[in-house]
C-alpha positions as CSV (number, residue, x, y, z in Angstrom):
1,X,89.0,2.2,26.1
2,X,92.2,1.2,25.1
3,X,94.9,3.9,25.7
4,X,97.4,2.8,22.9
5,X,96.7,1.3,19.6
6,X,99.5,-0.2,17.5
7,X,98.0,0.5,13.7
8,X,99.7,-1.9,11.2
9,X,99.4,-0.7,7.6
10,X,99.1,-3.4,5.1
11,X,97.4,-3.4,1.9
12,X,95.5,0.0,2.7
13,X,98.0,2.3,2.2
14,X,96.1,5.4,2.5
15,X,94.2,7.9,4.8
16,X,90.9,7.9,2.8
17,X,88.2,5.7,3.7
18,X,90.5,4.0,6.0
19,X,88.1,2.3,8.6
20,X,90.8,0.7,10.3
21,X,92.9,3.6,10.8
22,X,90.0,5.7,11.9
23,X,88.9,3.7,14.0
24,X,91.9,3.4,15.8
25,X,92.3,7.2,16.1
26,X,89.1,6.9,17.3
27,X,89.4,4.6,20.1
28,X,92.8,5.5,21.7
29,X,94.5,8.4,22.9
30,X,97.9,7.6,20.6
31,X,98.4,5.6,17.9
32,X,101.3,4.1,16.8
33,X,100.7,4.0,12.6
34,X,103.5,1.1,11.3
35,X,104.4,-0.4,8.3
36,X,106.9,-4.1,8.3
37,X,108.9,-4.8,5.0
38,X,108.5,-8.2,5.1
39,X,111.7,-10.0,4.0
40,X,110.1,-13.1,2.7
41,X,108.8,-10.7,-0.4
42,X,112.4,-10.9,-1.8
43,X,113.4,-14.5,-1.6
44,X,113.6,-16.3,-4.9
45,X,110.3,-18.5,-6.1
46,X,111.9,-22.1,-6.2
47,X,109.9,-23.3,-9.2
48,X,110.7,-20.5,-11.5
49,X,113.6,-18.9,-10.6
50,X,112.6,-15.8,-10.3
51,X,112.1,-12.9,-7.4
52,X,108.9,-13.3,-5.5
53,X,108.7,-9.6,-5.8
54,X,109.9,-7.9,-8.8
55,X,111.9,-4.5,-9.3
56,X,108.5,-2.7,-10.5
57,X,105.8,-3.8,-7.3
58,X,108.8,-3.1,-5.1
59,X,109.3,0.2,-6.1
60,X,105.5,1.1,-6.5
61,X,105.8,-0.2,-2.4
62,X,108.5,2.2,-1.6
63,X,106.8,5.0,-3.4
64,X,103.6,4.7,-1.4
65,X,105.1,4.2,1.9
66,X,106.7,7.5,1.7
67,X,103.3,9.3,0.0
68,X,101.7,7.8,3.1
69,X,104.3,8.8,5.8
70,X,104.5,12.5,3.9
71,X,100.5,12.5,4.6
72,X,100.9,11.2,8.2
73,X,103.7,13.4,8.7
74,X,101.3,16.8,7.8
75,X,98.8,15.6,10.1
76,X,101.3,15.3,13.0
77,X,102.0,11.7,13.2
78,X,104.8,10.0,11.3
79,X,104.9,6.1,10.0
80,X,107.2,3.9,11.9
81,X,109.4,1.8,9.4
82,X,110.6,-1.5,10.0
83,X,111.7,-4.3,8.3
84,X,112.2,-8.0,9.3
85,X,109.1,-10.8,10.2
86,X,105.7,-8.8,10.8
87,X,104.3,-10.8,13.6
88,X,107.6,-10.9,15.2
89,X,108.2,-7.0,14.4
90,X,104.5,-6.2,15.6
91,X,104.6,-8.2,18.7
92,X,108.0,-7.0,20.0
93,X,107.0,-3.2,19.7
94,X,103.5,-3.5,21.1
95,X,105.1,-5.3,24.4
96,X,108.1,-2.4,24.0
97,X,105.4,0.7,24.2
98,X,102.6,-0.7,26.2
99,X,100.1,-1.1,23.7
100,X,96.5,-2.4,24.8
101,X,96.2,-3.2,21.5
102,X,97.2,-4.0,17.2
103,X,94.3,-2.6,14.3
104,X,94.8,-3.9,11.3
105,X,93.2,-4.5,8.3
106,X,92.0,-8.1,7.6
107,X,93.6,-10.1,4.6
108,X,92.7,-13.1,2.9
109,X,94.8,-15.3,1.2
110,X,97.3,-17.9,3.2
111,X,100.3,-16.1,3.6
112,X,98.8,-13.2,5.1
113,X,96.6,-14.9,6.9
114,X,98.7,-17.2,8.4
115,X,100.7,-13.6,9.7
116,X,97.6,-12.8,11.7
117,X,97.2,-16.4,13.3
118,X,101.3,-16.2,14.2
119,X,100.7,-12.6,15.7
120,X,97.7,-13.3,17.6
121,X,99.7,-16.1,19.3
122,X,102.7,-14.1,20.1
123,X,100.2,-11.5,21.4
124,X,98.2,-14.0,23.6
125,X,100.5,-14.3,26.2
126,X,100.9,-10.3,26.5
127,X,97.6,-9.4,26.8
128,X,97.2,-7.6,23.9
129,X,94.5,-7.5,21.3
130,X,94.5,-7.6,17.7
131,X,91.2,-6.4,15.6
132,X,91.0,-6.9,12.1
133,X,88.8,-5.2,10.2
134,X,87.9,-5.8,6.9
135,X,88.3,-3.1,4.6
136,X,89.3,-4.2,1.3
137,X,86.1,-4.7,-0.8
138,X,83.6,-2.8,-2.5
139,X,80.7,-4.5,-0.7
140,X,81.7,-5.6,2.9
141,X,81.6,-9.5,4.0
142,X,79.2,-8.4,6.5
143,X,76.5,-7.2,3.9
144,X,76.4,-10.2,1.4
145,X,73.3,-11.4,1.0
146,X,74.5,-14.8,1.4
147,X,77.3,-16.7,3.9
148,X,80.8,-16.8,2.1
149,X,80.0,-20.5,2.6
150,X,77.4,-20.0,-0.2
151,X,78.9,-17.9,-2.1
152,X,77.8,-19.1,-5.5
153,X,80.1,-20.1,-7.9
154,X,79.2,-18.1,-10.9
155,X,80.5,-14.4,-11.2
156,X,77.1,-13.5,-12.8
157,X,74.7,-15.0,-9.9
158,X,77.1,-13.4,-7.7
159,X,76.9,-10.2,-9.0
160,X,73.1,-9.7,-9.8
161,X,72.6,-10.2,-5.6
162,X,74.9,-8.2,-4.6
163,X,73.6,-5.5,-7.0
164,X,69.8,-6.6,-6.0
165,X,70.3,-6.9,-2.0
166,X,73.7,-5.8,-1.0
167,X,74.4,-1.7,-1.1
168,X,77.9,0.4,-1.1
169,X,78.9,1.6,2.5
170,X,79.6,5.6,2.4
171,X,83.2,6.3,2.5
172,X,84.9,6.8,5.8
173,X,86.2,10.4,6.6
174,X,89.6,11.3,6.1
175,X,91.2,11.9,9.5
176,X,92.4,15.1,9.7
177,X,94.8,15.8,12.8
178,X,96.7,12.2,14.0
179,X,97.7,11.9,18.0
180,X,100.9,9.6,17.9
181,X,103.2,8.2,20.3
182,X,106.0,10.3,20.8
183,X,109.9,8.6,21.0
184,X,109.8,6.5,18.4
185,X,112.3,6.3,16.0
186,X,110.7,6.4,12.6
187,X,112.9,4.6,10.7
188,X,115.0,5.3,7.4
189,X,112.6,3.9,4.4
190,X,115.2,1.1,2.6
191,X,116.6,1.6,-0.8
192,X,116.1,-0.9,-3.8
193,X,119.2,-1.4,-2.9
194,X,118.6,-2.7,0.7
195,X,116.3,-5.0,-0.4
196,X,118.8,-6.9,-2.8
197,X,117.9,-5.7,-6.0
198,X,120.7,-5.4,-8.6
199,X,122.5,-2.6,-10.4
200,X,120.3,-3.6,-13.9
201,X,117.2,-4.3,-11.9
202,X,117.1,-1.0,-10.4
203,X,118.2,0.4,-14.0
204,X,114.5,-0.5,-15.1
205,X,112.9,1.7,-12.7
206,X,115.4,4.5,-12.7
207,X,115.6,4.9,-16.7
208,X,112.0,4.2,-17.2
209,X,110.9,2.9,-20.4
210,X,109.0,5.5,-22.7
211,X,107.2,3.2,-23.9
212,X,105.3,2.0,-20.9
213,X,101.3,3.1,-20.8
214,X,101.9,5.1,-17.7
215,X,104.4,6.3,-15.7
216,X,103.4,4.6,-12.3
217,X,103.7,6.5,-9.3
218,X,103.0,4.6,-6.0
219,X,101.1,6.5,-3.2
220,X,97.8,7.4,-2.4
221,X,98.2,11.2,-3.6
222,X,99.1,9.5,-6.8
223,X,96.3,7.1,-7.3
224,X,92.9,10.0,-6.9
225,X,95.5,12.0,-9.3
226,X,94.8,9.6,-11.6
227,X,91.8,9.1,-10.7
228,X,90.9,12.5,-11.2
229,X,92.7,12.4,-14.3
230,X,90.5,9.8,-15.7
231,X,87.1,10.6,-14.4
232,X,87.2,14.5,-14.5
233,X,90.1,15.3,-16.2
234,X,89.9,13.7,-19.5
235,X,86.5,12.5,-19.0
236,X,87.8,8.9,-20.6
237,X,85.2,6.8,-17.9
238,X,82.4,7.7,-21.1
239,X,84.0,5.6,-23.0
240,X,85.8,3.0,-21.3
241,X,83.3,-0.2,-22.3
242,X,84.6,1.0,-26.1
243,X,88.0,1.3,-25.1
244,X,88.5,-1.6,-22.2
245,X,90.0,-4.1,-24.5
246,X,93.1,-1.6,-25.9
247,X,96.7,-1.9,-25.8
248,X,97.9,1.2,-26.8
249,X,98.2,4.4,-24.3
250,X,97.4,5.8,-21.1
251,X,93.9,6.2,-21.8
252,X,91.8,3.1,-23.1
253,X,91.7,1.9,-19.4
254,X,91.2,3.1,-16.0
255,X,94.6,1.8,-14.8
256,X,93.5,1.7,-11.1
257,X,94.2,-1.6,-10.5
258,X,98.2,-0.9,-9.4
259,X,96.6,1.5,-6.7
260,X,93.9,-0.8,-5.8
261,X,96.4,-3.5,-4.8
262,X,98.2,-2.0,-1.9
263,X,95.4,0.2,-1.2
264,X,96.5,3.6,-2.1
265,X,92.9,3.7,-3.8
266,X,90.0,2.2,-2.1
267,X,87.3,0.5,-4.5
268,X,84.6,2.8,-2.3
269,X,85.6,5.4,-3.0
270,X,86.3,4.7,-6.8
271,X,82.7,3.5,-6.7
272,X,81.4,6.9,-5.0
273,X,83.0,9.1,-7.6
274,X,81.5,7.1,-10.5
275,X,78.3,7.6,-9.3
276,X,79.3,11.7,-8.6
277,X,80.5,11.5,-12.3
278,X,77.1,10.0,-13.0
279,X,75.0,12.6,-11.7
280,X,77.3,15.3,-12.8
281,X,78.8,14.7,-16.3
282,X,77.0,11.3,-18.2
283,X,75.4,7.8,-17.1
284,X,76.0,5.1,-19.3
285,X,77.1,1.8,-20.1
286,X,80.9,2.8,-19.5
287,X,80.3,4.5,-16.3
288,X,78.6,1.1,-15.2
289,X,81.0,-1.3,-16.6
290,X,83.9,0.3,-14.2
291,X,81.8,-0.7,-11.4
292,X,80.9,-3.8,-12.7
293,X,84.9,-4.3,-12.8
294,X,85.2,-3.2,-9.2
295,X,82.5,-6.1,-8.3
296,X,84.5,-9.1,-10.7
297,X,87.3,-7.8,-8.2
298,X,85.3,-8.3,-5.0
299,X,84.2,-11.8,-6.1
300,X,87.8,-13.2,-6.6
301,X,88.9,-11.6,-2.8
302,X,85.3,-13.6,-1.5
303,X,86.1,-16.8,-3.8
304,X,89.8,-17.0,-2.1
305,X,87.6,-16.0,1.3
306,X,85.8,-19.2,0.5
307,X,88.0,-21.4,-0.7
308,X,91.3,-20.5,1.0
309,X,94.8,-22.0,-0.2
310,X,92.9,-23.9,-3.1
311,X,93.2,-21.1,-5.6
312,X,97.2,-22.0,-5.2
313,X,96.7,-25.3,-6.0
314,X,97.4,-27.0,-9.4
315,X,94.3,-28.9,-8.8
316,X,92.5,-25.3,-8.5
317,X,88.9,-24.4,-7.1
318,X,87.4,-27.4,-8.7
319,X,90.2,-29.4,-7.3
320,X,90.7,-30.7,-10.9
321,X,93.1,-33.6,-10.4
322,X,92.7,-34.9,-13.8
323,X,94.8,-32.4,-15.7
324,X,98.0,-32.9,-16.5
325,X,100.6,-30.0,-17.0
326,X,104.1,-30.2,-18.9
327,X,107.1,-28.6,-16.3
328,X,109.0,-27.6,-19.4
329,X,111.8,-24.6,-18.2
330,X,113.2,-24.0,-21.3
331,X,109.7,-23.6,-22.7
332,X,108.4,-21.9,-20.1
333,X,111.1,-19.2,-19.8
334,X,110.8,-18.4,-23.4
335,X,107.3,-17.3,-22.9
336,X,108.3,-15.3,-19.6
337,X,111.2,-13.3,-21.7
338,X,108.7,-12.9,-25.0
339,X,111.0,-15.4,-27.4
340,X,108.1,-17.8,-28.3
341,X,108.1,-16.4,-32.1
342,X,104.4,-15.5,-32.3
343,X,104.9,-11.8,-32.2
344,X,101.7,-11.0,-30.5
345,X,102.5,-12.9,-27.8
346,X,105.9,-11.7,-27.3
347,X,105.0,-7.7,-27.6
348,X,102.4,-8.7,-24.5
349,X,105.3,-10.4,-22.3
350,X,108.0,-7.5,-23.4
351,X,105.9,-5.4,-22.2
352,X,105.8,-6.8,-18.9
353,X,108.9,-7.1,-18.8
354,X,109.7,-3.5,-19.6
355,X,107.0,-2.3,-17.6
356,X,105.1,-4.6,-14.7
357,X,102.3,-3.8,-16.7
358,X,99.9,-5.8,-18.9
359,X,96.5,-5.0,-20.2
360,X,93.7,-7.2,-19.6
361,X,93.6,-8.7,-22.7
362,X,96.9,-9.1,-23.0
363,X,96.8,-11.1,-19.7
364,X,93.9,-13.5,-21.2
365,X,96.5,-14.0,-24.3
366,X,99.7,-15.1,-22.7
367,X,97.9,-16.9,-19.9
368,X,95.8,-19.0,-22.6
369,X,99.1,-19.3,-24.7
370,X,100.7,-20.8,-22.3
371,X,98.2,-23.3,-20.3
372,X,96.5,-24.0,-23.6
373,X,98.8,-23.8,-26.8
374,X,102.2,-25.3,-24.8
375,X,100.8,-27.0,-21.9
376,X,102.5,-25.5,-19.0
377,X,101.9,-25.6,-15.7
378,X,99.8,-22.6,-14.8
379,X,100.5,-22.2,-11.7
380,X,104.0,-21.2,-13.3
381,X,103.0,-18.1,-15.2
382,X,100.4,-17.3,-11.8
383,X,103.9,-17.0,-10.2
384,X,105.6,-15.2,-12.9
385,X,102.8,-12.9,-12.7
386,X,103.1,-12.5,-9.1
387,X,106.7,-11.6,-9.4
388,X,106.4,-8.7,-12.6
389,X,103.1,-7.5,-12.3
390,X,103.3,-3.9,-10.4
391,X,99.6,-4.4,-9.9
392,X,99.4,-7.9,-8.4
393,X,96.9,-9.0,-5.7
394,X,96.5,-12.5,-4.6
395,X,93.0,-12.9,-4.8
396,X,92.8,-11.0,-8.5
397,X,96.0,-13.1,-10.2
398,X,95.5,-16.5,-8.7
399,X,91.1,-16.4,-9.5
400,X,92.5,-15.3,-13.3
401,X,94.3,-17.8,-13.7
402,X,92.0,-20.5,-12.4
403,X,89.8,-19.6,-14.7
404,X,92.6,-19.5,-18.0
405,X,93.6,-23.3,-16.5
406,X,90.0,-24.3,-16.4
407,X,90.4,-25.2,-12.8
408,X,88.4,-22.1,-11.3
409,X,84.6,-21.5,-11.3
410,X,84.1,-20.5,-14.9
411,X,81.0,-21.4,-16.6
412,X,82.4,-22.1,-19.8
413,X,84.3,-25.2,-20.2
414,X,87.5,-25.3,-22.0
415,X,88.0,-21.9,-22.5
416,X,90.4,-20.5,-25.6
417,X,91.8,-18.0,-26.8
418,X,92.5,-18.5,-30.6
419,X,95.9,-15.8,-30.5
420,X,95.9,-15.6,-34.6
421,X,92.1,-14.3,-34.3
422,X,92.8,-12.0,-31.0
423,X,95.9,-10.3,-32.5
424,X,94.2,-9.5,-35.5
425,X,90.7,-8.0,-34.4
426,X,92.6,-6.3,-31.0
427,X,95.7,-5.0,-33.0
428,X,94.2,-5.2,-36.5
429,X,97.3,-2.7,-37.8
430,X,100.3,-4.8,-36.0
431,X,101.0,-1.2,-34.3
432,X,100.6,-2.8,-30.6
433,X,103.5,-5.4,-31.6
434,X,105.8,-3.2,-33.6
435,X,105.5,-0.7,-30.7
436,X,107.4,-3.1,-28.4
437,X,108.8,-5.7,-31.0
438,X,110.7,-2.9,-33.4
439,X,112.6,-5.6,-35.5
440,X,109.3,-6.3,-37.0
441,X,108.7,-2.5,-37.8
442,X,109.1,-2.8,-41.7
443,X,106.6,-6.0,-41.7
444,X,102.9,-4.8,-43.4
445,X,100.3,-4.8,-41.9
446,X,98.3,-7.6,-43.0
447,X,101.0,-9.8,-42.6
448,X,102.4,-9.1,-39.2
449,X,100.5,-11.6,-37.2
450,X,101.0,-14.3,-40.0
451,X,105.0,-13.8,-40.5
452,X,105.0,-18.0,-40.6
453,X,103.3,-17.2,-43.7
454,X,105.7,-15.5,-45.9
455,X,108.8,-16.6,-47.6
456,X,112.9,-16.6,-46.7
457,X,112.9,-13.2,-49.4
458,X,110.2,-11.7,-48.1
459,X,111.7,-11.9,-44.6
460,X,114.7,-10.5,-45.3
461,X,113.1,-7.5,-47.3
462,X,111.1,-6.8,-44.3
463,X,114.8,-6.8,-42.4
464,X,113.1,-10.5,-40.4
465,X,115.8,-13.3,-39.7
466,X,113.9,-16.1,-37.8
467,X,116.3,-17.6,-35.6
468,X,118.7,-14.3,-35.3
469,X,116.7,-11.1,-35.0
470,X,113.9,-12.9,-34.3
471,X,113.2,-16.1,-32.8
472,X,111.4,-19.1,-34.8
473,X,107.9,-19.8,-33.3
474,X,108.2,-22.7,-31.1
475,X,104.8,-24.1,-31.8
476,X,102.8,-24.4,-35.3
477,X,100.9,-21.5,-36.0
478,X,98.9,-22.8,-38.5
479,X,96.3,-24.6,-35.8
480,X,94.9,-21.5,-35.3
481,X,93.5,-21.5,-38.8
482,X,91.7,-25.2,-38.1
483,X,88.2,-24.8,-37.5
484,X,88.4,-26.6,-34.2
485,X,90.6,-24.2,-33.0
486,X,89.1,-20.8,-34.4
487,X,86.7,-19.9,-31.7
């Protein structure tokens, strides 16, 4: 029985059903719980020019490292802080404090992978083990009823035998007393400012906009209060198949996903309090669609289990090399700050920029926009994605967008989104666009989402200067009115 365990938190950055971290209280006498700010999340992404990390995730980080140290700290333990190269980091302190051992929880996707394989080879030498455990999933890898070598390639086949042979694993206990190595020193958690962030990028956190859906609040304490919120609360989970597809306020979606992404939630016990909410309050198709959300998750983290650093690729899961993809900047970057001139569009990408959040369909919009209407590369707005979105996961972003390039394992060929027919049944009153677009505020209703329709005088009664106040659209709406197009 190993004496010392080195626990390396990751993406599970809480103390509920936290196998790993249970079972390394479990199996040693002291555990050393640590967290490594890894510096590569703040370099610059070469082919867009933007952070690899935005102001928004990086704070939501910071946020739930000190929720988790608070709740590590009231159980007697504490959370080590460091923050340089993980395997490096990991290695250096294990040798430093004897450990017989590093627990972590098992990853996917190449880069954090690729961690695991560097600190098992720095570890080698020592003597030291490393167990992953995988933790991350509403069904575990080890109950499929298939290898991740089959895996099929269709969400629905995958989902109706997992439902049919695979069951949810009970939560694991919450520990509630923590026996940790004395005479470390814990480490200061850095500032926004440590990590290189600037005076106006930190500007967007601190004077949050009052627009945004939701305050986010990293942290695990944070992410069951809004679960709690959600399910018992407000009792919104009855309704959430209506609402799913809003845009509009905290309430037409679960908004778990930010949580769910560095773990401050686990999908278990998400999936656990659904059914508690079943048997307690209502069972219908709302309370099943959630779950049926938590499963589209688990397939994307088992189809980038399967098919590795392909779902990076501008080739894809199919390894598509047929495509070809325009590497327009100019165009590009005014779909990233919302200047394209279709309004829809732009309210969606504002709001992401305001924010790091997006709704769902929102995401299916601008994605579509973007591979479809101007061509780009796709793997451009994946990155752009991965740098703004507070809620991005690997597995989750890069599968989505496979599937908007037609490059992933969708069933339906050539899938589009016409934006004049999705702006107008999904914000049928303009109020989603002139909520973050207000220099179309005066512009009716009925004419919002068609402002290439209506004349120089009826633009400037409405307060609209294309080109000034607003930016002319950069493509011709009016193909969304041809019949090929309106699907």
């Amino acid at each position: 029985m190993p004496k010392k365990i080195v626990y390396w938190f990751r993406n599970d950055l809480r103390l509920h059903d936290n196998e790993g971290f249970s079972r390394a209280l479990t199996d040693a006498e002291t555990v050393l719980p640590v967290f490594v700010i890894d510096t590569d999340w703040f370099t610059e992404l070469g082919s867009i020019g933007f952070r690899k990390m935005g102001v928004f995730q990086a704070n939501f980080l910071l946020e739930s490292l000190a929720d988790l140290r608070q709740s590590l700290r009231s159980r007697g333990g504490d959370l080590l802080i460091r923050v340089g190269n993980p395997a490096l980091t990991l290695a250096r302190l294990a040798q430093e404090i004897g450990a017989d051992a590093i627990y972590a929880s098992k990853e996917v996707t190449q880069e954090e992978t690729d961690l695991e394989s560097e600190l098992s080879k720095r570890l080698k030498p020592l003597n030291i083990d490393l167990d992953l455990i995988w933790q991350s999933t509403l069904y575990h890898v080890r109950d499929l009823p298939f290898a991740v070598s089959k895996l099929p390639n269709v969400f629905t086949q995958f989902r109706k035998e997992v439902e049919k042979y695979a069951s949810v694993r009970e939560i694991t206990p919450t520990p509630k007393q923590v026996s940790m190595l004395s005479g470390q020193e814990a480490g200061a958690l850095p500032t926004l400012t440590d990590l290189g962030y600037t005076a106006e990028e930190i500007s967007r956190v601190e004077q949050s906009d009052t627009r945004a859906v939701l305050p986010f609040h990293g942290g695990e304490t944070a992410g069951i209060g809004r679960l709690e919120h959600y399910l018992w609360g407000s009792d919104q989970l009855k309704t959430y198949k209506e609402t799913r597809n809003g845009l509009l306020g905290e309430g037409y979606s679960s908004k778990f996903s930010a949580w769910l992404a560095l773990g401050c939630l686990s999908p278990r016990f998400i999936y656990h309090e659904i059914r508690r909410y079943e048997a307690e309050r209502v069972e219908n198709d709302s309370t099943y669609w959630l779950i049926f959300e938590l499963i589209w998750r688990d397939f994307f983290r088992f189809v980038a289990l399967r098919f590795g650093n392909r779902i990076f690729k501008i080739s894809g899961i199919r390894n598509d090399i047929t495509k070809r993809w325009r590497r327009d900047h100019d165009l590009f970057l005014r779909w990233a700050m919302g200047e394209t001139g279709i309004p829809f569009i732009d309210a969606n990408m504002r709001e992401l920029n305001a924010t790091g959040f997006m709704s769902n369909r929102g995401r299916q919009n601008v994605g579509s926009f973007l591979v479809k209407d101007l061509g780009i590369d796709w793997t451009w707005g994946a990155a752009y994605f991965e740098s703004q979105l507070i809620d991005y996961d690997p597995c989750s972003n890069w599968g989505n967008w496979n599937y908007v390039a037609g490059v992933g394992n969708d069933p339906r060929e050539d899938r589009y989104f016409n934006i004049l027919s999705q702006a107008t049944r999904y914000d049928e009153q303009g109020a989603y666009v002139k909520h973050w677009l207000p220099e179309l505020a005066d512009v009716p209703a009925n004419r919002i989402h068609k402002l290439y329709e209506l004349s120089n005088a009826e633009l400037e009664r409405y307060g609209v200067y294309p080109g000034d106040n607003y930016p002319m659209p950069i493509i011709r709406p009016e193909r969304w009115t041809d019949a090929k197009f309106n699907r």
